[in-house]
N, C-alpha and C positions, 0 to 999 in steps of 0.2 A: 243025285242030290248033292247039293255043295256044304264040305265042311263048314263048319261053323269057325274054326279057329286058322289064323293064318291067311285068312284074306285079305286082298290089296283093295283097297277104296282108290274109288277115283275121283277125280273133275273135268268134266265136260266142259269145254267152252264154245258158247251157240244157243241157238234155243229155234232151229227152224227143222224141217222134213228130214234133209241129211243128218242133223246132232240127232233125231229121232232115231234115225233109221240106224245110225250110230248104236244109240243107247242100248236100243233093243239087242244088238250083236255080243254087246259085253255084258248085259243080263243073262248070258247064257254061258258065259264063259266057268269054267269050273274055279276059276283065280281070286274074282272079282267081288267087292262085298259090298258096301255101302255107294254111290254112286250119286255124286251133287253133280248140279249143273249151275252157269253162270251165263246169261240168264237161265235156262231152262226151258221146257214148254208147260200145258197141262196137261200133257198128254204124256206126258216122258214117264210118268211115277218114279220120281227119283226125288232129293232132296235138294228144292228150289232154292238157291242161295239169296236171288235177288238181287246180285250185280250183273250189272252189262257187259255183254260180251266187248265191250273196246274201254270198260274202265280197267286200265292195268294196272293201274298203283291198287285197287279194290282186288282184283284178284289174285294182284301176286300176296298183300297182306293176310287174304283171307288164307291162300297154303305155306304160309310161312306160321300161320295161325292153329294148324292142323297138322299135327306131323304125322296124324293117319292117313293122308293123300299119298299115296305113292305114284301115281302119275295124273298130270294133267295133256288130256286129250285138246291140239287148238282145232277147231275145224273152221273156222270162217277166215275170208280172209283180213280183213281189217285189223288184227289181235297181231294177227302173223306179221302183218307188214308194221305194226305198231312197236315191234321186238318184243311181246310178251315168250316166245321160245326164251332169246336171249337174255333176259333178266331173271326167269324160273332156273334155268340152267346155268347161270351165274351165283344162284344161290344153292349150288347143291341138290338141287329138285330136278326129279326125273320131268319133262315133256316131251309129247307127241308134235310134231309139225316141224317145217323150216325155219333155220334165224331169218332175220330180217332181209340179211344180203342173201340168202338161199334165194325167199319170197318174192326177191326183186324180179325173178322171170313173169309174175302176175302184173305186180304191183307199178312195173312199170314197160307199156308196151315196146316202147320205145328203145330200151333194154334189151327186149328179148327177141326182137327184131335184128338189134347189133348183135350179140349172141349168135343167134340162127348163121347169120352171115359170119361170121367169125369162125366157126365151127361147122362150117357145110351144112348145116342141117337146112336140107329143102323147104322152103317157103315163098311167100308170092313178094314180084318185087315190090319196092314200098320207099317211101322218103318220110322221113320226120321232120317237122315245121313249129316252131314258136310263135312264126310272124304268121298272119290270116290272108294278107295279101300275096305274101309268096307262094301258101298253098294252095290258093285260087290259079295260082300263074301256074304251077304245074299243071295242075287237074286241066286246062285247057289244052296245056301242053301234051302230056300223054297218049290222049287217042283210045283210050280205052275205060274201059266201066271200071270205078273202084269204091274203093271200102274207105271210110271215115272212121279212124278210132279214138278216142281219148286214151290220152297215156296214160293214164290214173284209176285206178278201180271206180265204177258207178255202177257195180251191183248185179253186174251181168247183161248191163243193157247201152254202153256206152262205147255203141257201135252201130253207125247206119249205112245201110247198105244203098248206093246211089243210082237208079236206073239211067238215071242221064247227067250230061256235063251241068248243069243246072241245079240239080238234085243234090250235088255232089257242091257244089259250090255253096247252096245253104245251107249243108250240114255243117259246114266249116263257120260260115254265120253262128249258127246253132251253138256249138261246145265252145267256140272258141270266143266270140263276143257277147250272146244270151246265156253263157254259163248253164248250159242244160242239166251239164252233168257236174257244175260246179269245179272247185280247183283241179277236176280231172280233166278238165279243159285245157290247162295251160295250154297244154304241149297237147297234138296229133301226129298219129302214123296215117296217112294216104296210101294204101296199094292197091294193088291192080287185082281185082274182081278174078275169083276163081272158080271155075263151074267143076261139076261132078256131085258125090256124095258128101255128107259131112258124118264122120265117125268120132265117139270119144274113147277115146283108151286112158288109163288109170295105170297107176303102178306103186306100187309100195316102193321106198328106195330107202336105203340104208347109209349111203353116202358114195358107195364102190358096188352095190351088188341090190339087181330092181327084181321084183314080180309082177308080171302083167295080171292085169283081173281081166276078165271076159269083158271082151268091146259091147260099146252102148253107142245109142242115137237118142239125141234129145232133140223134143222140137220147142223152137225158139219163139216161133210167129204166134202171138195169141190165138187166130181165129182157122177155122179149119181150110184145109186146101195152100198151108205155110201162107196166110196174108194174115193183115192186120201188121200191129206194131210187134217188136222185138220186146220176148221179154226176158226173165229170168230162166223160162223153162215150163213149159206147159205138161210134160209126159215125158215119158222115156222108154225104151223096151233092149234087154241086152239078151244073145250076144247079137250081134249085128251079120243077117246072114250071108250077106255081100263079102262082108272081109274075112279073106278064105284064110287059110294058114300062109300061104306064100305069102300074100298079104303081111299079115304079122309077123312074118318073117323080116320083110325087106324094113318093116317100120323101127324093128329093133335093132336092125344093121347101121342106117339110113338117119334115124331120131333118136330111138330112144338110148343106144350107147354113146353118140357122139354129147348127148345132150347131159348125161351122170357123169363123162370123166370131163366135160368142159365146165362145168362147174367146180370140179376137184381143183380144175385148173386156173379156175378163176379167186381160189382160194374161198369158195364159198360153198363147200360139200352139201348135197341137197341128202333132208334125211326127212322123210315123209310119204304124201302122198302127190306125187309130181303128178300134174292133167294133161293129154296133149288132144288139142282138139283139132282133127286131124279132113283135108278134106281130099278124097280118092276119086281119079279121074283115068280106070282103065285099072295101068299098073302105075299110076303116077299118083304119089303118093306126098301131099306136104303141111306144113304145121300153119296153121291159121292162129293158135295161140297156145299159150301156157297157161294154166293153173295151177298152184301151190298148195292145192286141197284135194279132199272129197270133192267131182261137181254135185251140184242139183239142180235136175232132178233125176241124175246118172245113179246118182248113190242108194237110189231107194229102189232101184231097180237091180243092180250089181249086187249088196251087200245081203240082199238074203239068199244068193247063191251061195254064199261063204260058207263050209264046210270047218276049215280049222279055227282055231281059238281065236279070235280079233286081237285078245288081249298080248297074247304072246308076240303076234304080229308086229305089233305097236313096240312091244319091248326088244324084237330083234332091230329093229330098225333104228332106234336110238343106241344100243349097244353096235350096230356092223353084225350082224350076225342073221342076215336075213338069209342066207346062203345054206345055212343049219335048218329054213323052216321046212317043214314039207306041207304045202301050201293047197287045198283041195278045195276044189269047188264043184257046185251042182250044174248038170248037165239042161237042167229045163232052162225054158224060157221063162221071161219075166218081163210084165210091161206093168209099170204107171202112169197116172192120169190124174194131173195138178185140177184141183178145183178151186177155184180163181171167185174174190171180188165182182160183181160189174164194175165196169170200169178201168181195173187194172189194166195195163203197167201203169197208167195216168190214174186221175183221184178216184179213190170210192169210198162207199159207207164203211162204219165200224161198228158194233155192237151187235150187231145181226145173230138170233138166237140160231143156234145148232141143232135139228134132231136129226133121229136116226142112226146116232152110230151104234147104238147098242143093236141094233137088227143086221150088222154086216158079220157075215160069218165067217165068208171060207177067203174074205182077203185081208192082207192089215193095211191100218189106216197108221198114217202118220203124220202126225197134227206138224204146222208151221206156223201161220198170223190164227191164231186159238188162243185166249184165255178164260179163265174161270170169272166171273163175271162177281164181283162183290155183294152190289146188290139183289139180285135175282140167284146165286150161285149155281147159272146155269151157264154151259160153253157158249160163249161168241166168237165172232170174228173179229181180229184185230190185224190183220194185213192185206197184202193182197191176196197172194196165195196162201191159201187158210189149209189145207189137206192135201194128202196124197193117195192115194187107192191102190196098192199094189198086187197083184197075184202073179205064181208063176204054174205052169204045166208043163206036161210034155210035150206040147206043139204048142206056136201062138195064139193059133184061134180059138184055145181052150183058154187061154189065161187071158186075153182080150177079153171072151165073152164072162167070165167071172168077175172081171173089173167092173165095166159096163152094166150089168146087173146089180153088182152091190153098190156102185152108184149111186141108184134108183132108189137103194133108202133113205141117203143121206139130203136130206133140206137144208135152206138158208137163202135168206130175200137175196135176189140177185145171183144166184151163185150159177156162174156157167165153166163151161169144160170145154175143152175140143174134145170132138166127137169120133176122128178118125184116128187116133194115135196108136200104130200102127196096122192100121187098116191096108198095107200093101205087104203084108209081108204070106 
């Protein structure tokens, strides 16, 4: 039971699955007391601020306004790459996440591309383009299958994968003259198509010294059998049973040290949680990209392995002192299972009533496009991906089949799932 006296309040900033699956972590911590969020979800029980997670000036005034905040948590990226670290921590105020130039590994692909190649870190090869006609002249050029990205954050989905020179040529239409994904268009990276598995690995990093969390597999394709469109993240299941220790050995050799001290080097110390989404072919091992957070829907699969304090976590790594933590985690498996809009990652309904969750037992749910509905004051839908369903066991097909089942209680017009997430394991 947590004293009563002496506790650190926090602020969350987010309000989707991850900041959930977040919250839930440091509701348990022995540290932690009072717990706002900005936005927030309705699911979180914590105390809803009501600013948006990318209003900064709204958020730094409200912990300038509080000096019972003792730390603000950034978890998304948009805040991060907007410098809300860097103006919290300009003002004397503890935060969680990277400054803005840390951020730039996400926030700009283009970036972390020259980075990679800077710094050895294995990746596939690639060109960056401003003009639409010259990336067209390559892509005919090359001779092989590639990937289309926008340099710019578009929310996890602003990246098409090309089956043919054709394919590949419209996508470049697409970001860079219909503005898909909007100013993350300007600028595209073009590389060349990489086959094998795709892994995520996560790490705490302090600025000189990282902790690996147990590898994850997200699937990205809305519909089952990985087709359909790319979206944010349909499910997840950690640890990833393919990637052995050698494995994680050579990735730590190979990425993730060259990629902590070439940041130091770049004068932009990374202190957070660095993403490396990783894709393995044998022992060939290379970074497909960067993120500057928590992923999702990695994090609601990873974060209830967690064994030590979150909160502590969070504080070794803005102090350097991740090196002192002793960092423990659970040995089960864990998989979730996004339950999505119709519609989604393109338009869907909103308002769409919620039941069932009060009948799910033995998994947690972690609300994302959820709120409390004013007039009716019952939950709806408000995004795409509205839920998570997470459980873990001691094998997969026990925590699959727990998922899958509590499932079946939860209703909403339209609401579909993929059905096979991780079903090969």
């Amino acid at each position: 039971m947590k004293k009563l006296e002496s506790l650190d309040n926090v602020l969350v900033v987010g309000g989707g699955g991850r900041e959930h699956a977040i919250v839930e972590k440091l509701k348990s911590s022995t540290k932690v007391g009072t717990i706002y969020a900005a936005p927030g979800n309705a699911g979180m029980g914590v105390v809803e601020t009501g600013i948006g997670a990318t209003d900064i000036d709204g958020i730094v005034e409200f912990v300038k306004s509080h000096d019972d905040i003792a730390m603000t948590i950034v978890a998304p990226d948009d805040p991060l790459s907007l410098g809300l670290v860097d103006k919290l921590s300009a003002l004397g105020k503890r935060a969680f996440g990277p400054t803005k130039n840390a951020s730039k590994l996400e926030w700009s692909k283009a970036y972390a591309k020259d980075f990679m190649k800077k710094y050895n870190v294995p990746t596939a090869a690639y060109e960056t383009f401003d003009d639409a006609d010259k990336a067209k002249d390559y892509i005919r050029s090359c001779g092989h299958r590639v990937v289309v990205k926008a340099d710019g954050l578009a929310l996890g989905k602003g990246v098409i994968v090309a089956e043919t020179t054709d394919e590949a040529i419209a996508a470049v239409d697409e970001i860079m003259r219909d503005k898909k994904f909007g100013a993350a268009g300007n600028r595209i990276v073009v590389e060349q198509f990489l086959t094998g598995y795709e892994v995520s690995v996560l790490s705490f990093v302090d600025g000189e010294h990282f902790s690996l969390m147990p590898s994850s597999c997200d699937h990205k394709r809305a519909l089952d059998g990985d087709k359909g469109l790319n979206t944010g993240g349909m499910g997840a299941y950690s640890p990833c049973p393919l990637f052995t220790d050698e494995l994680i050995d050579k990735t730590v050799k190979t990425v993730v040290e060259p990629t902590v001290k070439g940041m130091t080097k770049e004068g932009a110390p990374f202190k957070g949680v660095l993403y490396f989404g990783l894709m393995v072919d044998g022992d060939d091992v290379r970074v497909l990209e960067y993120n500057a957070r928590f992923g999702d829907p990695e994090t609601q699969s990873v974060l209830p392995l967690l064994e030590s304090d979150l909160y502590d976590i969070f504080g070794a790594c803005i102090d350097g002192t991740l090196d002192k933590c002793d960092i423990k985690w659970s040995d089960k498996k864990s998989i979730n299972v996004v339950l999505a809009s119709g519609g989604y990652p393109q338009s869907y309904k909103k308002g769409c009533v919620i039941t069932g969750l009060d009948e799910v037992r033995d998994a947690n749910v972690f609300f994302a496009g959820v709120k409390k509905c004013d007039e009716c004051g019952k939950l709806v839908t408000s995004g795409g991906r509205v839920l998570c369903v997470q459980a873990a066991a001691d094998d997969f097909k026990t925590a699959r089949d727990i998922v899958y089942r509590e499932i079946r209680n939860i209703k909403f017009e339209d609401c579909y799932y993929r059905k096979d997430i991780g079903s090969k394991l």
